[in-house]
KEMAR-572178 format. One record per atom (N, C-alpha, C): residue number from 0; chain; x, y, z. Coordinates in Angstrom, 1 decimal. Layout:
BEGIN
  nr kette     c1     c2     c3
 NUM     A      X      Y      Z
...
//
This chain:
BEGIN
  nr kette     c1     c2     c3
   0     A  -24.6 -114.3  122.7
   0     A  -23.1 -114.5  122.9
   0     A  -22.7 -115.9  122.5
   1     A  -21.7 -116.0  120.8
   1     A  -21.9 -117.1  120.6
   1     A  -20.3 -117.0  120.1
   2     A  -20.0 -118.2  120.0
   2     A  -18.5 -118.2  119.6
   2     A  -17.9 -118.3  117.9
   3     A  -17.4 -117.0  117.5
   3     A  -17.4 -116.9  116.2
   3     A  -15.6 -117.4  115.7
   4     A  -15.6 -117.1  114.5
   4     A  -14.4 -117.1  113.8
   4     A  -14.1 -115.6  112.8
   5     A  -12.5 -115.3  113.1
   5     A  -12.6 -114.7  111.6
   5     A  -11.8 -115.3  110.6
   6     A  -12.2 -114.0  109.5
   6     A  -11.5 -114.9  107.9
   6     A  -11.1 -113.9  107.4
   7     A  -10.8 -114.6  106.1
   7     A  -10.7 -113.4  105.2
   7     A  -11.3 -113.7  103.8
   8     A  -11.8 -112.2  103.0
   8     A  -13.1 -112.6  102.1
   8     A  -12.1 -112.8  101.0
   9     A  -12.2 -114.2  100.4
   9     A  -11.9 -114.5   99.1
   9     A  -11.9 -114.1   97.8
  10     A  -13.7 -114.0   97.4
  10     A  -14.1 -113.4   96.6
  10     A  -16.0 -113.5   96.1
  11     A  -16.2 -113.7   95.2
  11     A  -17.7 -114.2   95.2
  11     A  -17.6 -115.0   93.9
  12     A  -18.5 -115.7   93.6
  12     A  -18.9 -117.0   92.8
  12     A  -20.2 -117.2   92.8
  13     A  -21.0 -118.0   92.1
  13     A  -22.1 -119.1   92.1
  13     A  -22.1 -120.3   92.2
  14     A  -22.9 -121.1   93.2
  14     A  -23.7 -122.4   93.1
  14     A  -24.3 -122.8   92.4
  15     A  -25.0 -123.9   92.1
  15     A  -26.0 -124.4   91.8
  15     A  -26.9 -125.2   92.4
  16     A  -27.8 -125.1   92.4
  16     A  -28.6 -125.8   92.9
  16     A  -29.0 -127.3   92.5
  17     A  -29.4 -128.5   92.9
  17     A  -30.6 -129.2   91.9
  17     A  -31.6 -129.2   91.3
  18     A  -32.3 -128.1   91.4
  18     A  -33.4 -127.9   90.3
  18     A  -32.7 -126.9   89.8
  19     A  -31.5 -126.5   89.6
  19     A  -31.0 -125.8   88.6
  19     A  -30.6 -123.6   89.0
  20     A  -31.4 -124.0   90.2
  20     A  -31.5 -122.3   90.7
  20     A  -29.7 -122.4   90.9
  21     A  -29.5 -120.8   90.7
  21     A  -28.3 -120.2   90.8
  21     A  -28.1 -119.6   91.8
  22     A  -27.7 -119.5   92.9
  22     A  -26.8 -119.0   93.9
  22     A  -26.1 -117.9   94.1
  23     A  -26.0 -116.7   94.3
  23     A  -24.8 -115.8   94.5
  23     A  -23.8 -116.2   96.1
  24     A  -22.7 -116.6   96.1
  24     A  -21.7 -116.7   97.1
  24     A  -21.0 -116.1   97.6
  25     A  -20.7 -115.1   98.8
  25     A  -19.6 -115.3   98.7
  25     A  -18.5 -116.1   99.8
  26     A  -17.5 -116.2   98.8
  26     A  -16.4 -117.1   99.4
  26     A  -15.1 -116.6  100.9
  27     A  -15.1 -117.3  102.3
  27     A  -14.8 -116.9  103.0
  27     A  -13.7 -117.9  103.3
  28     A  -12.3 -117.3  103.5
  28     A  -11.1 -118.6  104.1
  28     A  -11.1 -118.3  105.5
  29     A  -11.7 -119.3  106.4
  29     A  -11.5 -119.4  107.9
  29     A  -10.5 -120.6  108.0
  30     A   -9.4 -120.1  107.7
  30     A   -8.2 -121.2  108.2
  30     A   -7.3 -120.2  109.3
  31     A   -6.5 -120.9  110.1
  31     A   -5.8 -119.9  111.0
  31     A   -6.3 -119.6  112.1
  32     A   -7.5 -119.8  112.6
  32     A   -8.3 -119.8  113.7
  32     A   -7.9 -120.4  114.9
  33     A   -6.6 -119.7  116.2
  33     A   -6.6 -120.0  117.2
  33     A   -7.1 -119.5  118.7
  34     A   -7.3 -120.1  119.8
  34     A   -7.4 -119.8  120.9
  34     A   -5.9 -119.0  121.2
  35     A   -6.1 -118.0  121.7
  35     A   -4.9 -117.3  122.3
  35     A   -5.2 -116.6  123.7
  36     A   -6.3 -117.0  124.1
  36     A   -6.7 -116.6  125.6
  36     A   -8.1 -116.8  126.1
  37     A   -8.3 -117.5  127.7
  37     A   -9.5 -118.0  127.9
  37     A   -9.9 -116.8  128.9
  38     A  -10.6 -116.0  129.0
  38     A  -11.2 -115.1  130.2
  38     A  -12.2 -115.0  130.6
  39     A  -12.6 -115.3  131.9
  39     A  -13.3 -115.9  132.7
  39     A  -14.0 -115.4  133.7
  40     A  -15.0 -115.1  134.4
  40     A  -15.8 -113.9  135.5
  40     A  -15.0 -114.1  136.7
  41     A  -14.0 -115.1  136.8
  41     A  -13.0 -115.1  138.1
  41     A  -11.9 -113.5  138.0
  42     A  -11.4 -114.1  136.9
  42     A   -9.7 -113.4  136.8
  42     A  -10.2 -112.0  135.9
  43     A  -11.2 -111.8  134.8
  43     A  -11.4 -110.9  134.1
  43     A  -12.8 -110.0  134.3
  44     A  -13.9 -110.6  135.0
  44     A  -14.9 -110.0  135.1
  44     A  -16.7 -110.3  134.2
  45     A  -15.8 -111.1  133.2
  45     A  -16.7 -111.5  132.4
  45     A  -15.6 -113.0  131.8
  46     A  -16.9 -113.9  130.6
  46     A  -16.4 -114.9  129.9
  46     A  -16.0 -114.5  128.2
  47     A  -15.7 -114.9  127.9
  47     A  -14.9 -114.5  126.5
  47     A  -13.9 -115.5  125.9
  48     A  -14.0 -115.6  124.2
  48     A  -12.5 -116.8  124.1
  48     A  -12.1 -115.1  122.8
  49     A  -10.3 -115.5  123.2
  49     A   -9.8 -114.3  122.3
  49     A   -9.3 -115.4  120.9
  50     A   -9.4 -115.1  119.9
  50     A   -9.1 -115.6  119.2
  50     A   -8.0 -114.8  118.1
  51     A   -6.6 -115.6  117.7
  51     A   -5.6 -115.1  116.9
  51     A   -6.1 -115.6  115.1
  52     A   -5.9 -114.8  114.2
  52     A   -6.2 -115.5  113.3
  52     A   -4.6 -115.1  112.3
  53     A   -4.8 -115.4  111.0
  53     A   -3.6 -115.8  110.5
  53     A   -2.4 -115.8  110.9
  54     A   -1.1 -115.5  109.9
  54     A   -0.1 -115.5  110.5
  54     A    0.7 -114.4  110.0
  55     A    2.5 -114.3  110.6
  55     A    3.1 -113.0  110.4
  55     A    4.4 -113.2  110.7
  56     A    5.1 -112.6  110.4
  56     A    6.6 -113.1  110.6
  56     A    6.5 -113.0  112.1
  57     A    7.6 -112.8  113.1
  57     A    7.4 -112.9  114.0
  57     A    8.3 -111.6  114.2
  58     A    8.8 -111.1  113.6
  58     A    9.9 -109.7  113.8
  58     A    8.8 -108.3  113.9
  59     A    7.5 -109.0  113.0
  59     A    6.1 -107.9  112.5
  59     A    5.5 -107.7  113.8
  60     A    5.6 -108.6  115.2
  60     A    5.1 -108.4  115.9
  60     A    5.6 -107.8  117.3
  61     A    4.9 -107.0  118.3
  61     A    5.8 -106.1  119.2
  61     A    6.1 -107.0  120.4
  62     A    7.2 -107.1  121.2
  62     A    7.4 -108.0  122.4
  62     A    6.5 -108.1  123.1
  63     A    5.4 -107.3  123.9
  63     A    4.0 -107.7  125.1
  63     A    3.2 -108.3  123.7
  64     A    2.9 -108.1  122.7
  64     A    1.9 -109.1  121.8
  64     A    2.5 -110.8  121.7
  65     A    4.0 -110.8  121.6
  65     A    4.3 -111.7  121.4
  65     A    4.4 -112.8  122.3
  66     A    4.5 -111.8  123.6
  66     A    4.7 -112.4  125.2
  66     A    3.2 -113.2  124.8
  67     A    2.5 -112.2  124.9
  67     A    0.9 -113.2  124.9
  67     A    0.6 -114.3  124.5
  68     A    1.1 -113.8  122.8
  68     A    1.1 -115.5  122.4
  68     A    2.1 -116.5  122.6
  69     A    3.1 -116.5  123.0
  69     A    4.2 -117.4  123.4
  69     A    3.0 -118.0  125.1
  70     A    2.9 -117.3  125.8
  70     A    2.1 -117.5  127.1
  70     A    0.8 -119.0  126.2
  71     A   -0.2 -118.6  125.5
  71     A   -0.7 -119.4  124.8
  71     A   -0.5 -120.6  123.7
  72     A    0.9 -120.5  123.2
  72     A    1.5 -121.5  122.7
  72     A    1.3 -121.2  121.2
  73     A    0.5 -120.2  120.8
  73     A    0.8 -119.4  119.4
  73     A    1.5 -119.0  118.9
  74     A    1.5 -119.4  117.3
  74     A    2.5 -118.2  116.3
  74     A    2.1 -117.2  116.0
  75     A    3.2 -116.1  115.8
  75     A    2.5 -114.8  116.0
  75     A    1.5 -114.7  114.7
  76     A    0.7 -113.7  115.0
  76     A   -0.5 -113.9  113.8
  76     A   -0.8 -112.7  113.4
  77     A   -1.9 -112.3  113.1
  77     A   -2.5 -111.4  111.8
  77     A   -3.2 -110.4  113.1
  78     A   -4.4 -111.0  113.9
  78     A   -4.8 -110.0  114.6
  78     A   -5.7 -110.7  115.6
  79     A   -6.3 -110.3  116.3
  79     A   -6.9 -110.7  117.5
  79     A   -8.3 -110.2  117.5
  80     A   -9.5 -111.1  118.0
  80     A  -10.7 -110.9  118.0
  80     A  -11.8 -111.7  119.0
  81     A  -11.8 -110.7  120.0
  81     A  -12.6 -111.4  120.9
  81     A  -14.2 -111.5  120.7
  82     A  -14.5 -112.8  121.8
  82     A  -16.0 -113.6  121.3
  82     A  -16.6 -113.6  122.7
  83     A  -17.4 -112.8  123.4
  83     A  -18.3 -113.0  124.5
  83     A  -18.8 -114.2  124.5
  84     A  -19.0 -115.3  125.2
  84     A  -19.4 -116.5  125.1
  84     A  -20.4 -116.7  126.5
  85     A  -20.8 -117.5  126.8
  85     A  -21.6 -118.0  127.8
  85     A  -20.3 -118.9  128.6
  86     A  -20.2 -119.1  130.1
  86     A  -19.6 -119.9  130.8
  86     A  -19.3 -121.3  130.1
  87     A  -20.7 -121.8  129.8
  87     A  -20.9 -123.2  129.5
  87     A  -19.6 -123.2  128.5
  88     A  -19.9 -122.5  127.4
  88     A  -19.0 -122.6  126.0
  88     A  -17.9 -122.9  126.1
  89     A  -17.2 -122.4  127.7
  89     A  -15.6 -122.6  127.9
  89     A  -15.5 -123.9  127.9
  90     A  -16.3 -124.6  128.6
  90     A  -16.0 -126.4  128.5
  90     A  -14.7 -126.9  127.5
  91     A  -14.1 -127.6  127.4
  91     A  -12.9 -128.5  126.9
  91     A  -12.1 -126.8  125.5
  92     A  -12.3 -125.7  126.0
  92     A  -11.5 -125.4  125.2
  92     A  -10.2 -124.6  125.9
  93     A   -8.8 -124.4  125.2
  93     A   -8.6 -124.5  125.6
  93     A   -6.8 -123.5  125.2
  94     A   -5.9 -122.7  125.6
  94     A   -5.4 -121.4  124.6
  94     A   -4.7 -122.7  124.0
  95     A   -4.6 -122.3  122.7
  95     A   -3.6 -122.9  121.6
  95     A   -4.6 -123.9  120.6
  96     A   -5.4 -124.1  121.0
  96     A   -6.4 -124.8  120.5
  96     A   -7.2 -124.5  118.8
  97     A   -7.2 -124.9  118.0
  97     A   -7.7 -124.4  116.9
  97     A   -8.9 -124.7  116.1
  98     A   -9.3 -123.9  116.1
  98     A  -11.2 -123.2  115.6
  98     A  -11.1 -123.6  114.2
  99     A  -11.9 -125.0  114.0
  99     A  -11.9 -125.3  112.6
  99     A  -14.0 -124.5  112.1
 100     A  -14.0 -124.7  110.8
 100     A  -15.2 -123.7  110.6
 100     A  -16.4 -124.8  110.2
 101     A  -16.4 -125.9  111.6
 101     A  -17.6 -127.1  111.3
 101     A  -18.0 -126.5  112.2
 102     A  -17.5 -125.1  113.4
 102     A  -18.7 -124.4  113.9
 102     A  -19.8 -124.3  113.7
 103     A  -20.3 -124.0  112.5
 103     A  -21.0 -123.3  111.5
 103     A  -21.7 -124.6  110.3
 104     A  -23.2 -124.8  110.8
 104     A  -23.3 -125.5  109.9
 104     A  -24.1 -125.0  108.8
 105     A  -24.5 -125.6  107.5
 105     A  -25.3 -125.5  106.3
 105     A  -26.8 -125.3  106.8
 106     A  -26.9 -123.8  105.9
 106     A  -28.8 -123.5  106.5
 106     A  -28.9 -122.6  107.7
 107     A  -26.9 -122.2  108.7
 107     A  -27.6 -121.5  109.9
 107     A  -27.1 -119.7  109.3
 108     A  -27.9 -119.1  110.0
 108     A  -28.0 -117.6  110.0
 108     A  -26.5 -116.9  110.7
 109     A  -25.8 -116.3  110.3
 109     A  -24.5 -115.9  110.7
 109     A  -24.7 -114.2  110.4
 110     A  -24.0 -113.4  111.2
 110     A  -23.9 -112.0  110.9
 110     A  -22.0 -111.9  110.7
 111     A  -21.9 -110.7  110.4
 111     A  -20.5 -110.6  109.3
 111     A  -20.3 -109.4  109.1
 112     A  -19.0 -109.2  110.1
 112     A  -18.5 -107.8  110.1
 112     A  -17.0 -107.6  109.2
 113     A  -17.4 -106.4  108.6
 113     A  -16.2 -106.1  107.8
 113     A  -16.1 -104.8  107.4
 114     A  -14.4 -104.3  106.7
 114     A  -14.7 -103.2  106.4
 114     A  -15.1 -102.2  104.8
 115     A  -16.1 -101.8  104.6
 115     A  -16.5 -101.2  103.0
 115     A  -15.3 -100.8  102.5
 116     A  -15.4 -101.1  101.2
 116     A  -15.0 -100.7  100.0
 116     A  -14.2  -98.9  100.4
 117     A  -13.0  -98.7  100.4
 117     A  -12.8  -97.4  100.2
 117     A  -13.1  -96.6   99.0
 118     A  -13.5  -95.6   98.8
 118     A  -13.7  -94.5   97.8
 118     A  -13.0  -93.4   97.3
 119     A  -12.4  -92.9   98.8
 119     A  -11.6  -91.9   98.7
 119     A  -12.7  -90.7   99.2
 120     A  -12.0  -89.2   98.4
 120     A  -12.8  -88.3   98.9
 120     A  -14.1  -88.1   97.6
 121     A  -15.3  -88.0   98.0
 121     A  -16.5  -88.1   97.1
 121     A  -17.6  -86.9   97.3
 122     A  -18.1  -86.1   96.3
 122     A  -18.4  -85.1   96.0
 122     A  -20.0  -85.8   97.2
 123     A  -20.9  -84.6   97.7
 123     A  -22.3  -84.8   98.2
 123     A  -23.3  -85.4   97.0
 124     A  -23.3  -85.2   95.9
 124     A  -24.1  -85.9   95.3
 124     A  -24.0  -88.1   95.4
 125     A  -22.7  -88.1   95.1
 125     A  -22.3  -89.4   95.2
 125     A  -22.2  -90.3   96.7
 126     A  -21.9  -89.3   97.4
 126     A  -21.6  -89.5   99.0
 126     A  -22.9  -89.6   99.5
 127     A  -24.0  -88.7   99.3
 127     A  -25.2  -88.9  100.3
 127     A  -26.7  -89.4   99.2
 128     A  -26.2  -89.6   98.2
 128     A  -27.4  -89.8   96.7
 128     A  -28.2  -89.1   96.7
 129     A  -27.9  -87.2   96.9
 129     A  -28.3  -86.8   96.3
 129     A  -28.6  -86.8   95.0
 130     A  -29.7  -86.1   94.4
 130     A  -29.8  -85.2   92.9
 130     A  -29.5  -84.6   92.7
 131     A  -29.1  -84.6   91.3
 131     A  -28.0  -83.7   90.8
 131     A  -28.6  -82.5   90.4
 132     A  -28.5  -81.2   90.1
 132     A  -29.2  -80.2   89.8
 132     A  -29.6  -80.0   87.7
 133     A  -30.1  -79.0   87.9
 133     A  -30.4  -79.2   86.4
 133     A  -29.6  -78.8   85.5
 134     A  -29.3  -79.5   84.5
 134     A  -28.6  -79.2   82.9
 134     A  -28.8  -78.0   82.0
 135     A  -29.8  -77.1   82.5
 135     A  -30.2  -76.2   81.4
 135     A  -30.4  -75.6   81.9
 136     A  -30.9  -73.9   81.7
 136     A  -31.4  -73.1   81.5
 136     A  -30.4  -72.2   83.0
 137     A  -29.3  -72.1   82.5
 137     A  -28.0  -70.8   82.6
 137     A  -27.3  -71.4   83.9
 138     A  -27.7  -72.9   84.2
 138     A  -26.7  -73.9   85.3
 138     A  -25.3  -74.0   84.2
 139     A  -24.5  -73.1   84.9
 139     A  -23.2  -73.4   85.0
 139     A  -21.8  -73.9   85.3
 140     A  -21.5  -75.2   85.2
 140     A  -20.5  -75.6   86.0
 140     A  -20.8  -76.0   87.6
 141     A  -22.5  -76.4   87.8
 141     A  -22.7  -76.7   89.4
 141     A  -23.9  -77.6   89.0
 142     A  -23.6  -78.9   87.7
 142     A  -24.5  -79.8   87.6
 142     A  -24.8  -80.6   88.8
 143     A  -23.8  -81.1   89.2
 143     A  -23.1  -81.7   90.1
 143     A  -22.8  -81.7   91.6
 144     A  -23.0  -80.4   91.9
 144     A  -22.8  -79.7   93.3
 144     A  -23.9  -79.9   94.1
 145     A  -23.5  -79.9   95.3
 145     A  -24.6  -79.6   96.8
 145     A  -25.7  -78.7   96.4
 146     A  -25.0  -77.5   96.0
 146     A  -26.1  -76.5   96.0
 146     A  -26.1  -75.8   97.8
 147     A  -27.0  -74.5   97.9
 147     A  -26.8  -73.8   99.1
 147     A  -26.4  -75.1   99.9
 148     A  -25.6  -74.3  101.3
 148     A  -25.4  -75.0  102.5
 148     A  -26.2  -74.2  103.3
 149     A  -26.4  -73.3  103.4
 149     A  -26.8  -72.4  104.6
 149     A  -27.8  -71.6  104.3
 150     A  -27.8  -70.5  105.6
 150     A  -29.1  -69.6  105.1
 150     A  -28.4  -68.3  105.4
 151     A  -28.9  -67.3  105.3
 151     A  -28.8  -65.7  105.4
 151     A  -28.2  -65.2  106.8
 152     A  -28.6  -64.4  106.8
 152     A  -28.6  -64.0  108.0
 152     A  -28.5  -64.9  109.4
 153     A  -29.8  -65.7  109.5
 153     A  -30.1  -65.9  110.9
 153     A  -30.2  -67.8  110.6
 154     A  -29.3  -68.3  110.9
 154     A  -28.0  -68.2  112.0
 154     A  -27.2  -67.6  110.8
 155     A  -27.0  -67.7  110.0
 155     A  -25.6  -67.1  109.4
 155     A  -24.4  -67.9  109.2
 156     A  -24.6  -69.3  110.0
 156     A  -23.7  -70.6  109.6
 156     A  -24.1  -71.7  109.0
 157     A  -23.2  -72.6  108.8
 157     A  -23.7  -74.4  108.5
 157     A  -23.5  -74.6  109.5
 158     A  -25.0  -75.7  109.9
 158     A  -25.1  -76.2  111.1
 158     A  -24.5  -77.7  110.9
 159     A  -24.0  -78.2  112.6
 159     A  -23.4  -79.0  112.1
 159     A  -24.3  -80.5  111.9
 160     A  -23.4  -81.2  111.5
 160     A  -23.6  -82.9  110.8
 160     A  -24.3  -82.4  109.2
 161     A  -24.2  -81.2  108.8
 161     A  -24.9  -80.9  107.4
 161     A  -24.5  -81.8  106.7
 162     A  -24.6  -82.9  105.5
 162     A  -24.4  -83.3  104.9
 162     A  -23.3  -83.1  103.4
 163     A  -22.4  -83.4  103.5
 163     A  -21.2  -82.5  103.0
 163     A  -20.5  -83.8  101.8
 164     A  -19.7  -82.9  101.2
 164     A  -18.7  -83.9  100.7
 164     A  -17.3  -84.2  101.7
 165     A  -16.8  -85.3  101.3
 165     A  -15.9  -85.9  102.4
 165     A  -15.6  -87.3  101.7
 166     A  -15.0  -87.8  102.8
 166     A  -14.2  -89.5  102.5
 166     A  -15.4  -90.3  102.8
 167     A  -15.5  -91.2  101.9
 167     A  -16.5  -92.4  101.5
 167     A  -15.8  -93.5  101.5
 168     A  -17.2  -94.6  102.4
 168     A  -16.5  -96.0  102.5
 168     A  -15.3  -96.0  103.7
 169     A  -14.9  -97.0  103.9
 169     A  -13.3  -97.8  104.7
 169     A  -14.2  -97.0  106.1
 170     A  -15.8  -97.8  106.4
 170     A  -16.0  -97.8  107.7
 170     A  -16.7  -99.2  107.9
 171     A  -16.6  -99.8  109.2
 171     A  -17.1 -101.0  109.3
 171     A  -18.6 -101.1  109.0
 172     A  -18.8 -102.4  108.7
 172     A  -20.4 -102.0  108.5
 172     A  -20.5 -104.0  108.9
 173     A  -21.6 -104.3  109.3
 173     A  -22.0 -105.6  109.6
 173     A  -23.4 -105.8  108.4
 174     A  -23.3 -107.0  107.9
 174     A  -24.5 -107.7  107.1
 174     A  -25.0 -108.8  108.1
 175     A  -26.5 -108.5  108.2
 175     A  -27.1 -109.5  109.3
 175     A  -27.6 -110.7  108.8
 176     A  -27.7 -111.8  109.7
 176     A  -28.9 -112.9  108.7
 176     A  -28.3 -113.3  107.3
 177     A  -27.4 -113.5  107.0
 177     A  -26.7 -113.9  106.1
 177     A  -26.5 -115.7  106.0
 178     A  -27.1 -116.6  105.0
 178     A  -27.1 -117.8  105.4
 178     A  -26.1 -118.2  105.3
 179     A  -26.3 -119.6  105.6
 179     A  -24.4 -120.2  105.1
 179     A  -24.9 -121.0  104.1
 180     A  -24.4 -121.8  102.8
 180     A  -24.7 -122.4  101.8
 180     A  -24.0 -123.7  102.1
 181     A  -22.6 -123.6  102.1
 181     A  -21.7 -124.7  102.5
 181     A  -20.6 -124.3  103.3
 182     A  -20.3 -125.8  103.8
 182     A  -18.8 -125.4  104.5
 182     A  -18.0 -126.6  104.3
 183     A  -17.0 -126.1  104.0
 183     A  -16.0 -126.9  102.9
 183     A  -15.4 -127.3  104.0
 184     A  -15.0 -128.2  105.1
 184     A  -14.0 -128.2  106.0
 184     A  -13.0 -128.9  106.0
 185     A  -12.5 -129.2  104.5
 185     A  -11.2 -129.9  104.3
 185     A  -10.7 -128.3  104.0
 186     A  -11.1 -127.5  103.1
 186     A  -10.3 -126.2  103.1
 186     A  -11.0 -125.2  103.8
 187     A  -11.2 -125.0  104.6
 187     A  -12.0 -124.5  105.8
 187     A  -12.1 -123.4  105.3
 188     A  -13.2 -123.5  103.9
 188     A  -13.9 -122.7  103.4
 188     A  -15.6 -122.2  103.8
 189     A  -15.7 -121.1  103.9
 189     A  -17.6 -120.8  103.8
 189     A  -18.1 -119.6  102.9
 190     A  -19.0 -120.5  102.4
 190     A  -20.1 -120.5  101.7
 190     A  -21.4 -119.7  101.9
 191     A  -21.3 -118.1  101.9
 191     A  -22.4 -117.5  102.6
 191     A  -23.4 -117.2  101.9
 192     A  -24.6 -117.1  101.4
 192     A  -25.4 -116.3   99.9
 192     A  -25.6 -114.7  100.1
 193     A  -25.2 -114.6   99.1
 193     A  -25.2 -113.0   99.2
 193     A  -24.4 -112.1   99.3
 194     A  -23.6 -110.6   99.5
 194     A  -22.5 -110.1   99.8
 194     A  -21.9 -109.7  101.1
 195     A  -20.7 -109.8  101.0
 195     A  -20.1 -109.3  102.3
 195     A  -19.2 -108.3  102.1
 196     A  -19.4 -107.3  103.2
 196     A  -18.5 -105.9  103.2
 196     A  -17.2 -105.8  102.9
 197     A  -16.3 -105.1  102.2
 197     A  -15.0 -105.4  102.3
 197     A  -14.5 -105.7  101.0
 198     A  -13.6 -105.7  100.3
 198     A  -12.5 -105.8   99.0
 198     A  -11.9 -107.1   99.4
 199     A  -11.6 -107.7   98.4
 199     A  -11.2 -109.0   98.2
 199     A   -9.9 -109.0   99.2
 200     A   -9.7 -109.9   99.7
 200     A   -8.5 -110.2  100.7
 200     A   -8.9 -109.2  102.4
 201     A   -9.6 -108.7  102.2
 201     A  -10.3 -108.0  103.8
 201     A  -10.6 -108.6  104.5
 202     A  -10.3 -108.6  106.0
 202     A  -10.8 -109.6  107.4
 202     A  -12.3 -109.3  107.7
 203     A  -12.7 -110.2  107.7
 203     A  -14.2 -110.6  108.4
 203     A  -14.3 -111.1  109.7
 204     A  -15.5 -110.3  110.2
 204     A  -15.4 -111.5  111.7
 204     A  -16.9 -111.9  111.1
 205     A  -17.2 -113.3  111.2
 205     A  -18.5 -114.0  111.2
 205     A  -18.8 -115.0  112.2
 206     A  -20.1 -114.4  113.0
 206     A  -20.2 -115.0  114.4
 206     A  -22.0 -115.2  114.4
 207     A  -22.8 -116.4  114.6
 207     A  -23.7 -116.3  114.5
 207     A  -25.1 -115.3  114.9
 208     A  -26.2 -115.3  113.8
 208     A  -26.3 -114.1  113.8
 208     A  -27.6 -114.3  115.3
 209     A  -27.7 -112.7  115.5
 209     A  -28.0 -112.3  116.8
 209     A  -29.5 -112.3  117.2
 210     A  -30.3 -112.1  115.7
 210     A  -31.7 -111.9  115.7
 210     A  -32.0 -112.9  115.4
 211     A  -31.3 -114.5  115.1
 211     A  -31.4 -115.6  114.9
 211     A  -32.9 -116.2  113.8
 212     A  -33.0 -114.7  112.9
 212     A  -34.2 -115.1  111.7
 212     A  -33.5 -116.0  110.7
//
């Protein structure tokens, strides 16, 4: 239970190294990061900091959201994302307060939730990687297909969770153990190696990671 930030994914790039190795990046903007509520094992049952991240007109958001943040001394923002924390953590912070991303130093292991790439609707071969069937010898128009779903007689149906075509992608997925490379904190940029879930401009939550390899 550690105190994270979110962002939103920029895009990906490369580093360099000094002996010349190449890097894959990708690039995270953690700017906008406020406290918008402290909850505590007195008043709520547990410890937690809520955190607001970007911003929004203020017409975009509904009166009890806005109540909240006015209560906190926030502008209204983008969206809200709570962080289970340890007691200790609460120490000097404080609602209105803002989460710069020197959290997070160079070398530590962070996990990073976001949401995949939408696809739309995608055939069972593409959707579960299947194999495709064969090209020759009197396959007609079902190169590409599932192939049987079922059986005969007994049961006589598709059972369910069968593996089907359907909507692919636009489900959350987290990347564990993910390093950090840099952190820029004049543009309260990070620097993670490797990919993160989600289409360019998509919200991330990245909060240290849990298996701490």
């Amino acid at each position: 239970m550690s105190l994270g930030l979110v962002g939103r994914k920029v895009g990906m790039t490369r580093i360099f190294t000094d002996d010349g190795q190449t890097i894959p990046v990708t690039v995270l903007d953690m700017s906008d990061n406020r406290v918008s509520q402290i909850k505590t094992a007195e008043t709520d049952g547990y410890t937690a900091v809520q955190v607001a991240f970007g911003k929004r007109r203020a017409s975009r958001v509904g009166k009890p959201l806005a109540g909240h943040l006015a209560k906190a001394g926030v502008e209204a923002s983008w969206l809200l994302q709570e962080f289970r924390v340890d007691a200790s953590a609460l120490e000097g912070v404080k609602p209105g307060d803002a989460l710069s991303v020197d959290i997070f130093g160079v070398g530590q292991k962070v996990d990073i939730v976001g949401t995949s790439i939408g696809k739309g609707f995608a055939g069972a071969i593409k959707r579960h990687n299947f194999s495709s069937n064969r090209a020759s010898h009197g396959n007609s128009l079902s190169h590409n297909s599932a192939g049987s779903i079922g059986q005969a007689q007994d049961p006589g149906r598709v059972l369910p969770g069968k593996r089907m075509a359907g909507h692919m992608g636009a489900v959350q997925r987290t990347m564990q153990n993910l390093e950090v490379i840099r952190v820029d904190a004049e543009r309260q940029l990070l620097l993670v190696k490797g990919a993160v879930p989600g289409a360019r401009g998509g919200d991330v939550v990245v909060r240290p990671a849990v298996k701490g390899a």
